[in-house]
Residue frames as a rotation matrix with the C-alpha (Angstrom) as fourth column:
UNK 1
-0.675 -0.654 0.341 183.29
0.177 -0.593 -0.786 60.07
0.716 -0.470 0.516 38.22
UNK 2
0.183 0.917 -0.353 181.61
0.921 -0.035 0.387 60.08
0.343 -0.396 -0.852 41.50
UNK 3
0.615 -0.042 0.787 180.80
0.133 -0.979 -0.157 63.41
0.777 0.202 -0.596 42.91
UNK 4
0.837 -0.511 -0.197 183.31
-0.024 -0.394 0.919 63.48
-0.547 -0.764 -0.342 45.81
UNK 5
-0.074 -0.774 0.628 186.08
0.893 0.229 0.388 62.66
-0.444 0.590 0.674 42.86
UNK 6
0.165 0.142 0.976 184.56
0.620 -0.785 0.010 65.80
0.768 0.603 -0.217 41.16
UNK 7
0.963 0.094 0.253 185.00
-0.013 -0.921 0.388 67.83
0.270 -0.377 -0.886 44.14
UNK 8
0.255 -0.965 0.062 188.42
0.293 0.139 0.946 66.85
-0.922 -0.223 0.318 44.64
UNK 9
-0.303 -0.520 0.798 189.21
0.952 -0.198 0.232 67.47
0.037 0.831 0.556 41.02
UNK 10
0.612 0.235 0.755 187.65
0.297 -0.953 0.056 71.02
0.733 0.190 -0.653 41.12
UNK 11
0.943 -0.193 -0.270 189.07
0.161 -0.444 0.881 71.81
-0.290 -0.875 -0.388 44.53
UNK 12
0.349 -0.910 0.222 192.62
0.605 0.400 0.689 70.99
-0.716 -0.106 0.690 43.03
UNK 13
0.037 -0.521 0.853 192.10
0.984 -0.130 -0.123 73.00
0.175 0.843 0.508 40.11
UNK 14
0.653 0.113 0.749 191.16
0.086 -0.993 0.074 76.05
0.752 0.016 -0.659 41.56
UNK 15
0.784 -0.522 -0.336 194.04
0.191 -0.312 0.931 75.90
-0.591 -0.794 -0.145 44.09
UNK 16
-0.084 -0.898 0.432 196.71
0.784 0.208 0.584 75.22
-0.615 0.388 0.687 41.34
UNK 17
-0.043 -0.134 0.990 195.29
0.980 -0.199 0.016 77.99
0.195 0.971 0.140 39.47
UNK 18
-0.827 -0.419 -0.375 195.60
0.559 -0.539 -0.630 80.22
0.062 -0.730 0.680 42.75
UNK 19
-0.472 0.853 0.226 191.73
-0.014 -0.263 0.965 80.73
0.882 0.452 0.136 42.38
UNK 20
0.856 0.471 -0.214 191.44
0.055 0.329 0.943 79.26
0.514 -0.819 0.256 46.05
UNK 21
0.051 -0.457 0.888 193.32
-0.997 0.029 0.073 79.34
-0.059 -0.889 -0.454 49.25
UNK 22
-0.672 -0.258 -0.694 194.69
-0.203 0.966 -0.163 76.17
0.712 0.031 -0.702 49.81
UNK 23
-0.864 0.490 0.119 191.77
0.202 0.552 -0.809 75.93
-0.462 -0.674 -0.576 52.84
UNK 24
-0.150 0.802 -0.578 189.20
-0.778 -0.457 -0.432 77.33
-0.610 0.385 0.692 50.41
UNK 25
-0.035 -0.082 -0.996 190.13
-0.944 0.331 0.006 74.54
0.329 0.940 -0.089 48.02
UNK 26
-0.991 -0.069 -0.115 190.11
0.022 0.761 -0.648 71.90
0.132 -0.645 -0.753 50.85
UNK 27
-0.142 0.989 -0.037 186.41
-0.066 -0.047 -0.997 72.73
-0.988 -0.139 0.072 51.98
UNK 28
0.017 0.612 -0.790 185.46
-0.954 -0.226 -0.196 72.68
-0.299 0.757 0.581 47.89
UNK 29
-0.483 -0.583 -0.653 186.95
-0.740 0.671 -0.051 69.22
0.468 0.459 -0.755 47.90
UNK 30
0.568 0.750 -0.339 184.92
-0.239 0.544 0.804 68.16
0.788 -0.375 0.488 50.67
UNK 31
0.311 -0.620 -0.721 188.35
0.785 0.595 -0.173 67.47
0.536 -0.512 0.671 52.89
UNK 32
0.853 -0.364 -0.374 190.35
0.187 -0.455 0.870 68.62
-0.487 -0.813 -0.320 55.98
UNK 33
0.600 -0.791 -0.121 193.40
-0.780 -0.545 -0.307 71.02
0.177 0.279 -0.944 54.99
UNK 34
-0.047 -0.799 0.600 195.61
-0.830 0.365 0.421 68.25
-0.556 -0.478 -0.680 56.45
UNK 35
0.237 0.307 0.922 193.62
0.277 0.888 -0.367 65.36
-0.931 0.342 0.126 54.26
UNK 36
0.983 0.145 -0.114 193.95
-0.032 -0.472 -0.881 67.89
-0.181 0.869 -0.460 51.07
UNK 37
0.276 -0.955 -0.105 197.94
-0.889 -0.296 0.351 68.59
-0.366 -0.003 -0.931 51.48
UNK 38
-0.279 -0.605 0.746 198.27
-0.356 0.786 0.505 64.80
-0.892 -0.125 -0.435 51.08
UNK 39
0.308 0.375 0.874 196.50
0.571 0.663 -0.485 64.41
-0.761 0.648 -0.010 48.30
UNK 40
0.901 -0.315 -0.300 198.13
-0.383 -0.900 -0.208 67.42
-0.204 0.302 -0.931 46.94
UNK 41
-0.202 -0.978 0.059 201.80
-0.909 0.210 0.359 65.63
-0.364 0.019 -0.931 47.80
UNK 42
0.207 0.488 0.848 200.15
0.295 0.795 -0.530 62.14
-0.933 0.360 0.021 46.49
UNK 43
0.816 0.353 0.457 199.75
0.545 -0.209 -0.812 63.79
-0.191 0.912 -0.363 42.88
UNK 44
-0.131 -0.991 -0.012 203.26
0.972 -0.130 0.196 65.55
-0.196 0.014 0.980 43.63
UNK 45
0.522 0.823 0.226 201.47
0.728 -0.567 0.385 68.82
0.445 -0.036 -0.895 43.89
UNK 46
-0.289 -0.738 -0.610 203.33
0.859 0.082 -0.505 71.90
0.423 -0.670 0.610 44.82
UNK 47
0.345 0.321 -0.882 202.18
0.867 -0.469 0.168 73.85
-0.359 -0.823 -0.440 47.90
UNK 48
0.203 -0.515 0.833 202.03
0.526 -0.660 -0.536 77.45
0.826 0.547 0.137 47.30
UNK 49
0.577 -0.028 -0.816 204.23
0.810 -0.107 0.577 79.22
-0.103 -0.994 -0.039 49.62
UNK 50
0.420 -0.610 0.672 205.53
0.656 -0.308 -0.689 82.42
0.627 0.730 0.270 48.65
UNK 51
-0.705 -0.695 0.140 207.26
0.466 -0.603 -0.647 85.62
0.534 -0.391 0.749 50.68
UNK 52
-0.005 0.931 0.366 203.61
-0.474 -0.324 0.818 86.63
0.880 -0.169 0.443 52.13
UNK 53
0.592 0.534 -0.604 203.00
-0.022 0.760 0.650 83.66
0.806 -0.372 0.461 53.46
UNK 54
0.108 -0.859 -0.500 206.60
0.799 0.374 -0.471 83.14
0.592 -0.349 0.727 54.73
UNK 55
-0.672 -0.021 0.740 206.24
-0.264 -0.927 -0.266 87.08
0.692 -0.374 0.618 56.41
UNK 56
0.417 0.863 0.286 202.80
-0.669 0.079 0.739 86.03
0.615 -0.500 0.610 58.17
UNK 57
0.558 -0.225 -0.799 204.55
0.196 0.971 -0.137 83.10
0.806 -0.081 0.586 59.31
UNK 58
-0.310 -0.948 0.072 207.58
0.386 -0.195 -0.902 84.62
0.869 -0.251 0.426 60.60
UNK 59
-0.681 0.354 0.641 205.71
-0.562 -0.813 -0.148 87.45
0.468 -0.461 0.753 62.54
UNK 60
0.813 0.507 0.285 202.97
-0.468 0.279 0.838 85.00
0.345 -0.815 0.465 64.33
UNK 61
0.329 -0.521 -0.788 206.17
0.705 0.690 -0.162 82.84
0.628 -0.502 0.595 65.49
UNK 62
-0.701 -0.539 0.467 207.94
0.117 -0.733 -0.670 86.20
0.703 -0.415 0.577 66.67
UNK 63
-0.023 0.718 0.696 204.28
-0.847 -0.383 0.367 87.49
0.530 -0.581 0.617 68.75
UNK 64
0.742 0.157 -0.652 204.32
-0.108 0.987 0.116 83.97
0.662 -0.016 0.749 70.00
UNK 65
-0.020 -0.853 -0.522 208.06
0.729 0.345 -0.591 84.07
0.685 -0.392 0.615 71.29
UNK 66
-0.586 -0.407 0.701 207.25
-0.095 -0.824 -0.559 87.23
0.805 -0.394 0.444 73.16
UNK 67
0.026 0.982 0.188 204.11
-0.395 -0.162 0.904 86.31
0.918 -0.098 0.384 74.49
């Protein structure tokens, strides 16, 4: 196992076990959020997105649409 395989395997586990932010768990992996997601959807990985997120979300589109 080389170590960038180990930091991908740690990064993954500590997102799936909601220990990390999905960018906290990208930077432990060693990868860009955008390089992580795929390897996340690769492995059939699902993205946490709950009612939080989906609020934060909403509300920067809304400040956005006014702006």
């Amino acid at each position: 196992l080389s170590p960038r395989d180990a930091a991908l395997h740690l990064g993954i586990s500590l997102f799936v076990s909601d220990e990390a932010t999905l960018g906290q768990a990208a930077a432990t992996a060693g990868r860009s959020q955008a390089a992580f997601l795929r390897e996340l959807g690769r492995r059939r990985i699902a993205i946490h997105y709950g009612h939080e997120e989906l609020q934060a979300d909403l509300q920067a589109v809304e400040s956005l649409a006014t702006w």
